[in-house]
Each structure stands twice: as structure tokens, then as C-alpha cells.
C-alpha positions as CSV (number, residue, x, y, z in Angstrom):
1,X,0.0,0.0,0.0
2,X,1.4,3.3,-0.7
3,X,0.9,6.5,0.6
4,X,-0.4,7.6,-2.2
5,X,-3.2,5.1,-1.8
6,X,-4.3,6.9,1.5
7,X,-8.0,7.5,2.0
8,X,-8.4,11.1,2.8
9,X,-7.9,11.5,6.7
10,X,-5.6,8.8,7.1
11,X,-2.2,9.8,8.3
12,X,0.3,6.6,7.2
13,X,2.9,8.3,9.1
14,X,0.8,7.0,12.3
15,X,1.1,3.6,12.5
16,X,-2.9,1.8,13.2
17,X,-2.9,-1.6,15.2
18,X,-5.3,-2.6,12.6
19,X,-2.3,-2.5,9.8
20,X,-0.2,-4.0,11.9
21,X,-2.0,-6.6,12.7
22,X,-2.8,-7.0,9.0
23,X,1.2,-7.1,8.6
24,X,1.9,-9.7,11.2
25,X,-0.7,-11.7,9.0
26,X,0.8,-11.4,6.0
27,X,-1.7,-9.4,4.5
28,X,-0.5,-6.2,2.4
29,X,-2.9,-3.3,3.6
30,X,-0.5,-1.7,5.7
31,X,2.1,0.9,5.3
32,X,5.6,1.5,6.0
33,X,5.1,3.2,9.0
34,X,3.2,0.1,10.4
35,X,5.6,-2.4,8.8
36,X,8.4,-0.8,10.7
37,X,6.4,-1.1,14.3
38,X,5.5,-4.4,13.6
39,X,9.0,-5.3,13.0
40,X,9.5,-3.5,16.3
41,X,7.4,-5.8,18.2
42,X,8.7,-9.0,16.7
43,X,12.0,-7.9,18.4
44,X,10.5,-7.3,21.6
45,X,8.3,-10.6,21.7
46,X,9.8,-12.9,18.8
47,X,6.3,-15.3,19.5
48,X,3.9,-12.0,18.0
49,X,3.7,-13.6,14.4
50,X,2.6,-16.8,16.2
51,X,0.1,-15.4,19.1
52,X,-1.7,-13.6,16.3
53,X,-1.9,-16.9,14.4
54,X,-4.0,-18.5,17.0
55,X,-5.9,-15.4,17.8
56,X,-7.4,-16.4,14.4
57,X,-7.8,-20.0,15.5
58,X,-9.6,-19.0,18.5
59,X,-12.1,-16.8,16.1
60,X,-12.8,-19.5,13.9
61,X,-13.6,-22.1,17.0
62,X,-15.0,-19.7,19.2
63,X,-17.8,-18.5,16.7
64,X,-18.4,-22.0,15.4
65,X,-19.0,-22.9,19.5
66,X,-21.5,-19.7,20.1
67,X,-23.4,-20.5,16.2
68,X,-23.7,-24.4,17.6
69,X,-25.0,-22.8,20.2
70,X,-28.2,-21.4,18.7
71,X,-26.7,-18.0,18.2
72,X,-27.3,-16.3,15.3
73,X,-26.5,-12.2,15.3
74,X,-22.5,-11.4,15.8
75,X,-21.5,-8.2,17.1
76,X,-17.4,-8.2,16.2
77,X,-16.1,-4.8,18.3
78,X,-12.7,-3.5,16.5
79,X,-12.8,-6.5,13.7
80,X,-9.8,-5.4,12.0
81,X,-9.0,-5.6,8.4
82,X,-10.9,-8.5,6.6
83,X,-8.6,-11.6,6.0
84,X,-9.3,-15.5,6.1
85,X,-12.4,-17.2,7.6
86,X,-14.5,-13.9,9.0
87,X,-16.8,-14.1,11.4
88,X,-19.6,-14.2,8.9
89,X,-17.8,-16.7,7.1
90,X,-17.6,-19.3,10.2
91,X,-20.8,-17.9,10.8
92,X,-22.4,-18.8,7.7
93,X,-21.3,-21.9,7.3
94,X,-22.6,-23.0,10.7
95,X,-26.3,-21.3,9.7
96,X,-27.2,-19.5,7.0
97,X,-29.4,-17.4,8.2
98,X,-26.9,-15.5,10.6
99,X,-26.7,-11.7,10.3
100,X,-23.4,-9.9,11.7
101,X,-21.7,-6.5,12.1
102,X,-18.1,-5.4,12.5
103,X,-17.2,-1.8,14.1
104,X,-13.6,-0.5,13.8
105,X,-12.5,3.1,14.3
106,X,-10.1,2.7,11.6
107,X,-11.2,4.1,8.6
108,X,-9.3,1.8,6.2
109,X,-10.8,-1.2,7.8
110,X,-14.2,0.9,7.4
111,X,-13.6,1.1,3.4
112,X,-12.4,-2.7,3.0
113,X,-14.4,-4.0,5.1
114,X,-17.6,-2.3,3.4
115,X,-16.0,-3.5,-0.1
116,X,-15.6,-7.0,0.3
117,X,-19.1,-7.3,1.7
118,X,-21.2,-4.7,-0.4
119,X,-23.3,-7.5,-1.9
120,X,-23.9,-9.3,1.7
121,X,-27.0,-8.2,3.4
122,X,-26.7,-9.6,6.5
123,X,-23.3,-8.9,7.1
124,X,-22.3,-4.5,7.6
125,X,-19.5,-3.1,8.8
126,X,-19.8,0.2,10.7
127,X,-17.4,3.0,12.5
128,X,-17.6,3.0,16.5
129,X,-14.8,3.3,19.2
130,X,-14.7,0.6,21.7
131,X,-14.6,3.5,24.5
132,X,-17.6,4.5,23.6
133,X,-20.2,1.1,24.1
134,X,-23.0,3.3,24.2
135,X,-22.9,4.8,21.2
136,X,-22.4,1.0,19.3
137,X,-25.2,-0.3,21.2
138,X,-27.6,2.7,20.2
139,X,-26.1,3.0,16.8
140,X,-29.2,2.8,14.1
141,X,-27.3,0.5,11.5
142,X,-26.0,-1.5,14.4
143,X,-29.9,-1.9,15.5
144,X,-31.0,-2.8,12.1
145,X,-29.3,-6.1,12.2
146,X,-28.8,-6.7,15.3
147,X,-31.9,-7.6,17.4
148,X,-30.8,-7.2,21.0
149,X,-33.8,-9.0,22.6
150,X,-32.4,-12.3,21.3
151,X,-28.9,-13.9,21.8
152,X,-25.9,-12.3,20.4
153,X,-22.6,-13.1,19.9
154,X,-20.3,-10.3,21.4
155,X,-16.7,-10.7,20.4
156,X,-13.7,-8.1,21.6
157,X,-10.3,-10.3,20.9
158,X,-7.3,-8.5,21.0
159,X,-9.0,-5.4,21.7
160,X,-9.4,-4.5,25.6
161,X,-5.7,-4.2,26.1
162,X,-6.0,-0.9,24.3
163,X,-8.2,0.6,26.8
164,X,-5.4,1.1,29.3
165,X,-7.0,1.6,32.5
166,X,-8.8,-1.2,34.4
167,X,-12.0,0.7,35.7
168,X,-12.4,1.8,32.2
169,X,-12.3,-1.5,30.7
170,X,-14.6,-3.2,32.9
171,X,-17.2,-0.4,32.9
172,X,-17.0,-1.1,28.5
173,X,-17.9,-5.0,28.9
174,X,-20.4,-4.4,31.6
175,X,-21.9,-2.0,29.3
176,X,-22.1,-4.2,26.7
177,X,-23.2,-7.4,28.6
178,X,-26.2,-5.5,30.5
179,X,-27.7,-5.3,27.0
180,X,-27.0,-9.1,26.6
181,X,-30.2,-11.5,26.0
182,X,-30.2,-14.7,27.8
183,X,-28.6,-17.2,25.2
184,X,-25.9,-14.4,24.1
185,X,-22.2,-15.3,24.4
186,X,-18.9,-13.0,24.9
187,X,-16.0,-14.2,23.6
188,X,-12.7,-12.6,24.7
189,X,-8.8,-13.1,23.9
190,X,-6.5,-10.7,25.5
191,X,-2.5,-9.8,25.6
192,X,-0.3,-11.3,29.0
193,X,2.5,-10.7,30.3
194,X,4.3,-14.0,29.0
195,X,8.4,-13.7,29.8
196,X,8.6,-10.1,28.8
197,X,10.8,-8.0,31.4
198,X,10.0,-4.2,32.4
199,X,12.6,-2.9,30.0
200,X,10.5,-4.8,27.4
201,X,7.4,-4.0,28.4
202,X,8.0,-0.3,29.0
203,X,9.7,-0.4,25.3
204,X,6.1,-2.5,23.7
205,X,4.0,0.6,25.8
206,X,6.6,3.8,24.1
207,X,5.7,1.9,21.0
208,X,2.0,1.6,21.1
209,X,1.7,4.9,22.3
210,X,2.9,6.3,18.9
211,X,0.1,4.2,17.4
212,X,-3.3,5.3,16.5
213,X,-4.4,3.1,19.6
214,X,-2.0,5.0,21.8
215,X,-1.3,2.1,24.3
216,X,-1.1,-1.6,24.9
217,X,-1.7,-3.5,28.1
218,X,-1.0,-6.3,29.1
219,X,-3.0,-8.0,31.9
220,X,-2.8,-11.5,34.2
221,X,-5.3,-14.2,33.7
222,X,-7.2,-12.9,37.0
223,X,-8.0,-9.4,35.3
224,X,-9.2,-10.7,32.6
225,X,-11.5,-13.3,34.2
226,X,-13.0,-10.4,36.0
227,X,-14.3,-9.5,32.3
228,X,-16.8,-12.3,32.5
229,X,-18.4,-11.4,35.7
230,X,-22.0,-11.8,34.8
231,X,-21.2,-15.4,32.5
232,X,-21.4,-18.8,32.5
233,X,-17.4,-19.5,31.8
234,X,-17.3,-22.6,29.7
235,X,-14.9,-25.2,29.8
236,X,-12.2,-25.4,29.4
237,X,-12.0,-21.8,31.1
238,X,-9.5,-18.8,30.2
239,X,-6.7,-20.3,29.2
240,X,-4.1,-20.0,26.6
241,X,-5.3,-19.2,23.3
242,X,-4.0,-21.9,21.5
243,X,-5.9,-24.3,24.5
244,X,-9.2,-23.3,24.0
245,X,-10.8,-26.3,22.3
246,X,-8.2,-27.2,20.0
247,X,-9.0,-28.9,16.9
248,X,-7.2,-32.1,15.9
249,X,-5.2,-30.6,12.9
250,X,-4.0,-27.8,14.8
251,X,-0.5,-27.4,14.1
252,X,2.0,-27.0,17.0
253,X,3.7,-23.7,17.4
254,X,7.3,-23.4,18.1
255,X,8.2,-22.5,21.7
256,X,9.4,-18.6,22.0
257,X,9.8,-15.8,24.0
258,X,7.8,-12.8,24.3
259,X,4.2,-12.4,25.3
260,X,1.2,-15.2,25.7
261,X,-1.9,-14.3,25.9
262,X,-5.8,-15.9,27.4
263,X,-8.8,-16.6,25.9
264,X,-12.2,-17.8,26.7
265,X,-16.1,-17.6,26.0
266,X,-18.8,-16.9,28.3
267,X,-22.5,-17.4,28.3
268,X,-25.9,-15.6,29.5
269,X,-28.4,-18.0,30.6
């Protein structure tokens, strides 16, 4: 992608999580500016290529879980650029009939994202800020597909470790889960710690703060379990990404250093 490809607004000096997410993918929609953080972070946690990896495993096994579950509306908070095996496209595949919609502040995900799914009905993509819950939950395109009096799917992986503070953070998923129908599910995967040292982390936090997201947090598996307060925590629990109801074929990832991270779904009754 070159600058000159930049949709009006969009600085490509300011390296987006989204893009560099996208990069540590393999996709192309990124820039040089996020190229060169995402190099950044693979020397700071050499396992980033790999814990992204199986943040799209998870997505793929946690959707199929929820749709087996007799959910059918998906409400994907900062989706990130479209790359293989969407949630619409698990989703779909499970049932049909399934209807979903992706928010993202970025606005390159925004134009893709609206792009690849012009001719999909049930599936939109619309702009909304994870700090702001309220305004995704009230958000008129949102409400159009999304029936709230019957189960949703509410996903947020590798999202609530850029809301930096803890209070903040909690206060966004009890937002979201008070407008929950019984039968709904969250998933949730979220950065750790893993063997990174203060130097390293203090180095990953200078870095994200000259990103579009502005920080990165890590937290330990007992913050983020506080997330499901309110849920039915199915087994196996929060555990490593990769340990979540792993399929048969999943290949094994080669042991390195840098961060791990924990994922699990949780259910309304």
C-alpha cells in the first residue's frame, strides 16, 4: 500500500494496530510506517507472528461454538482488516441465516471491510470506538441487524488491552453485557504478560503509544476473568489461546519468548 493510496484523513505516518495486525498476518494493507512497528514488536516478543496466528484460531472455533450454540447475530467490536475465515464466514457456514456486524475506528478497515461485503445483506461493517459502548449499542445501523432482545454473539479479541485503564475497561464489557439477552455469548482473547521483562514492556507501551491506539496493556489471567463477571465461563476456562478447544489438525507452534496471551467464552443463561 502506498501512501499515495491513503484515503483522505488517514495519516500513514501514524502507525494503526489494525495494519499492523494486518502485517503480522501477511496481509498487504498496511504501510511503511506500520511495517516498521510491527518489526519493532517482533524484536520485543519474537512469538507475536505466532500469538496472532492463534488469535485467528480461536475466532474461527469460538464463533463455530456460540453458532452451535443457537446463536445467530454477531457483534465483532474492533474486527480489524478482513482476512481468512471472517466471522460471517464461520458464521455462515454453521447457519445460513446468521446476520453480523463489524465496528472498527479505523477508517481503512471501514472502506475494505464495506468493499468486500457490499453484496452481503446480512453482514455491515460500521465506524464505533470501543470507548464509547454506548454509542455502538444505540447505533441505528447496528440496531437494524442486530436484534438485541435475542442472543448475540459479542466478540472483543485483541481489543481491551487498548483501553489502558482497568475501571475503564470493565465499565465497557459491563456495558455491553447489560444489553445481553439470555442465550448471548462474549468471547474474549487478550495480551499477557508472558516472559517479557520491564525494559520490554516499558519499550512495547513507548511503542504503542505512537500508534493510532495510543497504548497496549498487558494484563494476568485474573483481570481478565473479571471481564466475564455476569457469564457462565465454559470449559475449558480462560486459558491460553491456543488451549481453548483445540482442533485435531492444529499445528504445533514453536516455543518462543515474548508475550502469551488468554482466551475464553462466556455465556448468558
Amino acid at each position: 500500500m502506498s501512501t499515495e493510496q491513503a484515503p483522505h484523513g488517514v495519516d500513514p505516518t501514524i502507525p494503526s494496530v489494525a495494519r499492523i495486525y494486518d502485517y503480522l498476518l501477511g496481509g498487504k494493507d498496511n504501510f511503511a510506517s506500520d511495517r516498521a512497528a510491527a518489526e519493532k514488536v517482533i524484536e520485543l516478543t519474537p512469538n507475536v507472528k505466532e500469538g496472532v496466528q492463534a488469535n485467528r484460531r480461536f475466532l474461527r472455533r469460538a464463533v463455530r461454538f456460540l453458532a452451535d450454540n443457537g446463536v445467530r447475530q454477531f457483534l465483532d467490536i474492533g474486527a480489524g482488516l478482513p482476512t481468512q475465515e471472517n466471522v460471517h464466514q464461520v458464521a455462515l457456514a454453521v447457519a445460513p441465516e446468521s446476520r453480523v456486524v463489524y465496528v472498527d475506528n479505523d477508517p481503512i478497515v471501514l472502506a475494505h471491510g464495506r468493499a468486500l461485503l457490499a453484496d452481503n445483506p446480512q453482514t455491515i461493517v460500521v465506524g464505533g470506538d470501543l470507548r464509547d459502548p454506548g454509542a455502538i449499542l444505540a447505533d441505528p445501523e447496528v440496531c437494524k441487524v442486530i436484534d438485541f432482545d435475542r442472543p448475540v454473539g459479542l466478540l472483543m479479541l485483541a481489543v481491551l488491552h487498548f483501553i489502558p485503564e482497568n475501571d475503564v475497561a470493565q465499565s465497557i464489557v459491563t456495558t455491553l453485557r447489560d444489553r445481553l439477552a439470555p442465550g448471548s455469548g462474549m468471547a474474549i482473547s487478550h495480551l499477557s504478560f508472558g516472559d517479557l521483562d520491564e525494559d520490554r514492556l516499558r519499550e512495547g507501551r513507548e511503542l504503542y503509544a505512537r500508534t493510532s491506539a495510543g497504548s497496549a496493556t498487558p494484563r494476568s489471567r485474573a483481570e481478565i476473568l473479571r471481564f466475564f463477571d455476569g457469564f457462565e465461563v465454559v470449559e475449558p476456562g480462560l486459558v491460553s489461546t491456543d488451549d481453548w478447544r483445540p482442533e485435531e489438525d492444529q499445528p504445533k507452534l514453536p516455543v518462543l519468548p515474548g508475550v502469551d496471551g488468554f482466551s475464553g467464552v462466556g455465556l448468558i443463561r
